[in-house]
NUSE-37158 format. One record per residue: x, z, y of N, C-alpha, C in turn; residue in three letters. Coordinates in steps of 0.1 Angstrom, whole numbers, padded with zeros to 4 digits, always signed. Layout:
% residues N
XZYXZYXZYAla/...
***
This chain:
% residues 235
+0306-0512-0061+0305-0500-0069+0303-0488-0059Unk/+0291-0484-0064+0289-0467-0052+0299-0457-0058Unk/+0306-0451-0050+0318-0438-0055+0307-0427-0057Unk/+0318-0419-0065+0307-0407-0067+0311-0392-0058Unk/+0310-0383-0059+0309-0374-0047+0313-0359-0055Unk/+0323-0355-0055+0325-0343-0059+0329-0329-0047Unk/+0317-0324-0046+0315-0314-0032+0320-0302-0039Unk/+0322-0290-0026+0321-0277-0028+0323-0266-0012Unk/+0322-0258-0013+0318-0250-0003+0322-0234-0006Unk/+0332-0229-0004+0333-0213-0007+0333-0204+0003Unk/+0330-0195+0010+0328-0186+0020+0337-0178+0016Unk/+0344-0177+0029+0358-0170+0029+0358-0155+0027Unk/+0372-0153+0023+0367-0132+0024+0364-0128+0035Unk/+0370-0128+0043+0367-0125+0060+0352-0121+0057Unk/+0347-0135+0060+0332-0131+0058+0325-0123+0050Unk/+0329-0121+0033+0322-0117+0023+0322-0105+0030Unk/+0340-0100+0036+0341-0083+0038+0329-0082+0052Unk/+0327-0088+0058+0319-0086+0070+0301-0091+0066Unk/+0302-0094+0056+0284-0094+0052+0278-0109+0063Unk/+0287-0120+0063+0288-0127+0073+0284-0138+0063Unk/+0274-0152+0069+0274-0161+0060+0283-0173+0059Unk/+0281-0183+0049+0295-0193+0051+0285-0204+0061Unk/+0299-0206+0076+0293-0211+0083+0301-0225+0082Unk/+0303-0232+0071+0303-0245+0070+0290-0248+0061Unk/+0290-0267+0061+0277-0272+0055+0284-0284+0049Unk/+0280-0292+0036+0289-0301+0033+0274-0309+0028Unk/+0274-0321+0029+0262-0331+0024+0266-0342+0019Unk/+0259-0350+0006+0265-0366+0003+0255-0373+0002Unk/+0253-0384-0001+0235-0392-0006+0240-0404-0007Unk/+0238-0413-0016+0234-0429-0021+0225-0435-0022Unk/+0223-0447-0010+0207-0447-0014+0212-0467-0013Unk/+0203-0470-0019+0206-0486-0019+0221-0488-0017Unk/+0225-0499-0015+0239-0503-0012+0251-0495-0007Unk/+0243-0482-0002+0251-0478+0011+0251-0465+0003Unk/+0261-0457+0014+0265-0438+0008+0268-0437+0028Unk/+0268-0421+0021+0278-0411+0034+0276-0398+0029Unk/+0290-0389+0039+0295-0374+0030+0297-0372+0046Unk/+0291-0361+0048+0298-0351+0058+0300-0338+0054Unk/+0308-0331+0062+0311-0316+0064+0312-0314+0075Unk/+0304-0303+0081+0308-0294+0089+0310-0279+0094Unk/+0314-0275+0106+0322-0265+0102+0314-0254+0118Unk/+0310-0247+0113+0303-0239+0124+0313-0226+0132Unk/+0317-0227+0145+0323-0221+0150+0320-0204+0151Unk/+0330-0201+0139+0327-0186+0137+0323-0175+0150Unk/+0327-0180+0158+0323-0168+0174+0309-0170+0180Unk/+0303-0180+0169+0286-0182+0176+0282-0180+0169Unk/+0267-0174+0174+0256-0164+0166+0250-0171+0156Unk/+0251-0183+0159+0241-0191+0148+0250-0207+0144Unk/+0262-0205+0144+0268-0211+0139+0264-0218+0128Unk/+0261-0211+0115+0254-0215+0099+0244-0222+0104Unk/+0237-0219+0109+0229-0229+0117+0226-0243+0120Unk/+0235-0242+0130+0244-0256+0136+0252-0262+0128Unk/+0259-0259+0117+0267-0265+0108+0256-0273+0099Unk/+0248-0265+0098+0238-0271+0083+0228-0283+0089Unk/+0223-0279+0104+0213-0289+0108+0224-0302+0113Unk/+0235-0299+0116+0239-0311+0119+0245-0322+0109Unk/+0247-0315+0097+0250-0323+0086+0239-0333+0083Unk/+0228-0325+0081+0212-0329+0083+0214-0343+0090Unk/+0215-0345+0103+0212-0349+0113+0226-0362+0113Unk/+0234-0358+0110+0245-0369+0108+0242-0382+0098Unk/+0235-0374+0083+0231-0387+0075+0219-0394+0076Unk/+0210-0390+0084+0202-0392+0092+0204-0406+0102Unk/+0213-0403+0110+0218-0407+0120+0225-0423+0115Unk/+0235-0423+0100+0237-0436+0093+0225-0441+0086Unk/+0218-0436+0086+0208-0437+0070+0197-0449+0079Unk/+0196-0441+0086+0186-0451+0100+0191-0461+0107Unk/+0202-0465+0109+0210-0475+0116+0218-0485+0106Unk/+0216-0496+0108+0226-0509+0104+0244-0498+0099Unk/+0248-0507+0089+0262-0500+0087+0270-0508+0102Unk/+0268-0517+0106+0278-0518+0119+0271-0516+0129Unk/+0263-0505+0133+0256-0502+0144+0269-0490+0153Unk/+0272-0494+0165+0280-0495+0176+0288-0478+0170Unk/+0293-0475+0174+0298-0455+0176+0291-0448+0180Unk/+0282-0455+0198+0277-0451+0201+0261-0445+0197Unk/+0260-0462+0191+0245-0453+0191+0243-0445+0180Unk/+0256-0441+0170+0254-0433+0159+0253-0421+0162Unk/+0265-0420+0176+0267-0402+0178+0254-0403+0187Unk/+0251-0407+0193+0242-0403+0201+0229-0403+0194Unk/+0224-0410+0181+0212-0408+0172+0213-0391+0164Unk/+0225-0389+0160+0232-0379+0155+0226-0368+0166Unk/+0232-0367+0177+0237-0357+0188+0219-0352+0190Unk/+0209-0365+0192+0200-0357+0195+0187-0354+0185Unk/+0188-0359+0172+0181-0351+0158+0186-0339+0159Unk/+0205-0333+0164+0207-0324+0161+0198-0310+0173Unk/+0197-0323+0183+0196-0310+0198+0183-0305+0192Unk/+0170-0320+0187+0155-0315+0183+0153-0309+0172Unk/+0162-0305+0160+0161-0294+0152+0162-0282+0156Unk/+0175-0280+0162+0175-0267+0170+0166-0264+0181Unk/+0160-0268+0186+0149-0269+0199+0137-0263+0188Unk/+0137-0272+0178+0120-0265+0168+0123-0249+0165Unk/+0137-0245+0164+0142-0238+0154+0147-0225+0169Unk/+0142-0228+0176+0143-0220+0188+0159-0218+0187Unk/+0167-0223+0192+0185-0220+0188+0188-0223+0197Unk/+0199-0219+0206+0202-0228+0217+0217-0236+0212Unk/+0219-0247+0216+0230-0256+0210+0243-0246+0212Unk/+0243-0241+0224+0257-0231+0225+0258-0220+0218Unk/+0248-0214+0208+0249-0207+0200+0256-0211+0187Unk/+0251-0220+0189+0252-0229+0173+0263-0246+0170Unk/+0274-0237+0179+0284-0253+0179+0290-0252+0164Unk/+0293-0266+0164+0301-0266+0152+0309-0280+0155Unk/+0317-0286+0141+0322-0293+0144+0320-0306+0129Unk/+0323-0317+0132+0318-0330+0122+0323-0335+0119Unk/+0323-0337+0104+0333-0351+0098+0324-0362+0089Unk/+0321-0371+0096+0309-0379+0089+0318-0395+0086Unk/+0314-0394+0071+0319-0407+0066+0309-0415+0058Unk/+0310-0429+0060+0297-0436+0058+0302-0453+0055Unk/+0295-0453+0040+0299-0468+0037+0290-0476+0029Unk/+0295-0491+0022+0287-0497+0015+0297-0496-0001Unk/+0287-0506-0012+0290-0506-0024+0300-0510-0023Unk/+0308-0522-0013+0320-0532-0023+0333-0522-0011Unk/+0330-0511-0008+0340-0504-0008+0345-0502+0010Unk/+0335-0513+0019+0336-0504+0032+0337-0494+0037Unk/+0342-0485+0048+0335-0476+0052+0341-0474+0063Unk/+0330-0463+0076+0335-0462+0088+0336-0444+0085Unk/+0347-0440+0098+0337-0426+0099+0338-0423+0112Unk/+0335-0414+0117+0336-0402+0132+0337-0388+0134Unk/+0347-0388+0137+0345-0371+0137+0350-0365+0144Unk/+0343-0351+0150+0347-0340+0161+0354-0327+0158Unk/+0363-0326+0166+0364-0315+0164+0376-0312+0156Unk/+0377-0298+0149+0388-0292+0135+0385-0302+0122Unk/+0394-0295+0114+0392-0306+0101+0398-0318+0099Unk/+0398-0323+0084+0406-0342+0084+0404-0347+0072Unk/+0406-0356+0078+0399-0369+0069+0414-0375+0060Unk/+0414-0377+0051+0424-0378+0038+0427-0389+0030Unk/+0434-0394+0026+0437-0402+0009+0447-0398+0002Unk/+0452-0404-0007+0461-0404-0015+0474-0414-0002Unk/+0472-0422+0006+0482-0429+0010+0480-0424+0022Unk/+0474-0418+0031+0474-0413+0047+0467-0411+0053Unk/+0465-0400+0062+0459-0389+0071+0450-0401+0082Unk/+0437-0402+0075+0430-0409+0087+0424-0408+0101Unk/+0422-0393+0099+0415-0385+0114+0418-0368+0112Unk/+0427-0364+0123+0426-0351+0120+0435-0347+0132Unk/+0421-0334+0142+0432-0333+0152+0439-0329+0158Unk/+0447-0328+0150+0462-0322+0155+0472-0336+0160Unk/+0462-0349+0155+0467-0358+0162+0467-0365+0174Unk/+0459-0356+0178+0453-0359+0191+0463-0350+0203Unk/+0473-0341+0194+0479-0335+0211+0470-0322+0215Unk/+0462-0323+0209+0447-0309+0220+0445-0300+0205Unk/+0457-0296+0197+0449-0289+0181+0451-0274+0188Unk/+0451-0271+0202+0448-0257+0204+0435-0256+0214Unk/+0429-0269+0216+0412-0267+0216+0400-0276+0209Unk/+0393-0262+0206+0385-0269+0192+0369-0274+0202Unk/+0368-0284+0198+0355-0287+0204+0346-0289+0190Unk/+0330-0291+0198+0322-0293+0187+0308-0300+0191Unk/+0301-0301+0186+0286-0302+0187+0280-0292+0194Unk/+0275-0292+0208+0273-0278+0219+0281-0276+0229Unk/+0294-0282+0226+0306-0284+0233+0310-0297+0238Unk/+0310-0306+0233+0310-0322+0238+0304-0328+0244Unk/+0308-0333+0253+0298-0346+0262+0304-0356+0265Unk/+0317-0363+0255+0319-0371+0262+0323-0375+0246Unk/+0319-0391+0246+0319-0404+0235+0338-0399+0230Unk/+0344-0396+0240+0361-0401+0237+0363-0387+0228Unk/+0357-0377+0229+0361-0367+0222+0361-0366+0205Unk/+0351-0376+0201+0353-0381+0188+0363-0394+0186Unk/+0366-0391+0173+0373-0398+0168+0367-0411+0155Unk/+0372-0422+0162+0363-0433+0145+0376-0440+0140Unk/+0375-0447+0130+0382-0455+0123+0370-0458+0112Unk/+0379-0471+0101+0373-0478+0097+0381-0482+0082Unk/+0380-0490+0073+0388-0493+0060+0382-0496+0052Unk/+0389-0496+0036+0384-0499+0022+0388-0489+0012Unk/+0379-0481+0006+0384-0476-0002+0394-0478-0015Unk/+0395-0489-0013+0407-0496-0026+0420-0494-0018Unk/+0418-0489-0004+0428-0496+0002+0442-0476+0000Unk/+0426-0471-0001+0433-0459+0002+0434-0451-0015Unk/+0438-0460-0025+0436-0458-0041+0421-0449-0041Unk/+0410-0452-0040+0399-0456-0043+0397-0438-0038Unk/+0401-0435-0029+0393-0417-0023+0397-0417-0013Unk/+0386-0405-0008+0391-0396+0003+0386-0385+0000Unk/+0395-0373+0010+0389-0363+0011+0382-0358+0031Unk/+0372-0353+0026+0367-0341+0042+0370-0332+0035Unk/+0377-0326+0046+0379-0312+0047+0380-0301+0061Unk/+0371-0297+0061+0369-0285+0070+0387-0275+0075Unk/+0388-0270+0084+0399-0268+0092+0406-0250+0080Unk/+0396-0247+0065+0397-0235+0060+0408-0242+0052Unk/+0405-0254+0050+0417-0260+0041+0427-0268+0047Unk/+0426-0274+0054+0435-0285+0061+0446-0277+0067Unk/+0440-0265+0078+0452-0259+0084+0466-0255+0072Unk/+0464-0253+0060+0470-0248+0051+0476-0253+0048Unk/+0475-0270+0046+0486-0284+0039+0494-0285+0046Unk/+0507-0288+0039+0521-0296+0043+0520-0306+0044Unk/+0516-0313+0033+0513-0323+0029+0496-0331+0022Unk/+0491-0336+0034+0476-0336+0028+0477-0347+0024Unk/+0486-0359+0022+0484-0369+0015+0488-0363+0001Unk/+0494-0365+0001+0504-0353-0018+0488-0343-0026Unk/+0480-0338-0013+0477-0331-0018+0458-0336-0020Unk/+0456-0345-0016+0446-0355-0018+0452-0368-0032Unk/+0461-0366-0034+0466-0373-0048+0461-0365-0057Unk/+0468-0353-0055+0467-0344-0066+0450-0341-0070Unk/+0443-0340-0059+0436-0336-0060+0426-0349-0068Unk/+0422-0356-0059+0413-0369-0069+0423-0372-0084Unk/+0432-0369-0086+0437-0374-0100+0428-0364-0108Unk/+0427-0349-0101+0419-0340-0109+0406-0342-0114Unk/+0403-0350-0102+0386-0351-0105+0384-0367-0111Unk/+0391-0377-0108+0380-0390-0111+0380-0396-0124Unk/+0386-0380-0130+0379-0390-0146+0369-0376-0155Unk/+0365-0368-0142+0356-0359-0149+0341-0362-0143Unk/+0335-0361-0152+0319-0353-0147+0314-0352-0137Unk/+0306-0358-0128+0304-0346-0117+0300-0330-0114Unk/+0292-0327-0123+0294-0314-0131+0305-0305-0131Unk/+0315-0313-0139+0329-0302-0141+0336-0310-0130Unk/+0332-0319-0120+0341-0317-0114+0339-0310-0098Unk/+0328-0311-0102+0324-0294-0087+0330-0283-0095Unk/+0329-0283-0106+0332-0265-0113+0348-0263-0109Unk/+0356-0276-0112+0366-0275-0113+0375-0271-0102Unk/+0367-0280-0093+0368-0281-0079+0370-0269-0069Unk/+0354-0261-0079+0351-0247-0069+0364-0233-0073Unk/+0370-0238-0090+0382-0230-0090+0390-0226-0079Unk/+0397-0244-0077+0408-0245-0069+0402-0236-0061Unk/+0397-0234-0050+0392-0229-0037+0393-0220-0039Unk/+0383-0210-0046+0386-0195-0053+0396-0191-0052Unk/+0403-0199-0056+0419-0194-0062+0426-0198-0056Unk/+0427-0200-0041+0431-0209-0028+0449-0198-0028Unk/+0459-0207-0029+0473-0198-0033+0475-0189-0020Unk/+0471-0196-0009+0475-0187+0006+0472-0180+0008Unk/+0481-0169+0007+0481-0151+0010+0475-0150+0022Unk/+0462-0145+0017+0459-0137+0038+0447-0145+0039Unk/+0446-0157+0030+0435-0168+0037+0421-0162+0035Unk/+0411-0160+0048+0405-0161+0052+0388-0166+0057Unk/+0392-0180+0057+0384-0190+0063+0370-0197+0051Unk/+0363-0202+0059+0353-0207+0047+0360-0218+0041Unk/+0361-0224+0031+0368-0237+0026+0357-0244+0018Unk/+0355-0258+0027+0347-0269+0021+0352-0282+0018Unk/+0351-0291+0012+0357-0303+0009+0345-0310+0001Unk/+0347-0322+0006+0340-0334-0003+0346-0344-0006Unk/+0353-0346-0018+0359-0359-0023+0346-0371-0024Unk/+0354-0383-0021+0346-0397-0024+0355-0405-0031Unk/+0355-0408-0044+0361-0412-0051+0348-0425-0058Unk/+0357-0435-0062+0354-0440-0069+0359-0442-0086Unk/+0348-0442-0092+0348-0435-0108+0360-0449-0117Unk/+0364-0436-0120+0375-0445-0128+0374-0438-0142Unk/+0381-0450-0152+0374-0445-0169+0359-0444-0174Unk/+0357-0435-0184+0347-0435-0194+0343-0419-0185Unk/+0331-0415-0178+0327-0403-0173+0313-0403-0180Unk/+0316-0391-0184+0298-0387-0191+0292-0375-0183Unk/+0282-0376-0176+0275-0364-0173+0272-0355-0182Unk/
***
């Protein structure tokens, strides 16, 4: 069974008050047997960050879409790394302008899936924190795409969506930094969505965020649930 994909994307006040665009990028796609969901997250101190977030989301489902689902880490980031360099290269950008950072998840119908990811941001269920780095010891330096060159700087794992009560969430570093609890709050969250719509459940979705409780917050906030559909859902 392919999961279905409830995205959203809100551009923080910071930015609105500064006439600044939202420099995260969030993407999903099902095509035959297979899916993938990325988000990423463009390093607000570079000029063309929005940029770099959007082409490399681009370039990330690219990167699975063209490759075997067990094709190595390597040659995924590195298929990834350089669609990303030759977009920007058409697009006259230089990659140091335009770092960002990746969370790419990628699976099949009977509930595989791998992912990889750079950088800020984390990967979620209802039962436990798959990739996110603050687990790594280094969450006071952010690396990205423009910034990396080395294979170990990403992070992969691998599973079953049944395993993790049938979701995850990406989420970019506008929401993650905020959680106490991102398993509790990846429960909460897919209970909200997997028996709506996909429709009302972006609308519903794009509430929460809007109406993000944290005084002061700032940041762009994107998220992509992968859930798989439970009950009677009507478009």
């Amino acid at each position: 069974m392919k999961p279905r994909f409830y995205q959203c994307s809100v551009i923080g006040p910071a930015h609105i008050r500064d006439s600044l665009p939202n420099q995260d990028y969030q993407s999903a796609r099902c095509w035959k047997q297979r899916w993938a969901a990325v988000v990423c997250d463009g390093m607000g101190s570079r000029p063309k960050s929005d940029i770099g977030s959007r082409e490399a989301a681009k370039a990330a489902l690219l990167s699975v879409q063209n490759h075997n689902f067990n094709a190595d880490d390597r040659t995924i980031v590195q298929a990834l790394y350089l669609c990303w360099l030759a977009k920007l290269k058409s697009l006259n950008v230089d990659p140091t302008d335009a770092v960002t950072t990746c969370i790419l998840v990628w699976g099949m119908a009977d509930g595989r899936f791998r992912y990889a990811h750079l950088g800020d941001g984390i990967i979620a269920s209802p039962t436990s924190v798959l990739s996110n780095a603050k687990t790594t010891g280094f969450s006071n330096e952010t690396t990205g795409l423009g910034l990396s060159r080395h294979l170990s700087d990403w992070r992969f794992g691998s599973g079953y969506l049944q395993e993790h009560r049938d979701g995850l969430l990406l989420m970019t570093d506008g929401i993650s930094e905020d959680l106490l609890n991102p398993t509790a709050f990846s429960q909460c969250l897919t209970d909200g969505l997997v028996k709506k719509s996909r429709r009302l459940g972006n609308l519903w979705l794009k509430r929460q965020l809007i109406n993000w409780p944290t005084p002061g917050h700032s940041d762009d906030k994107t998220v992509i649930a992968v859930c798989l559909p439970q009950g009677c859902i009507n478009e």
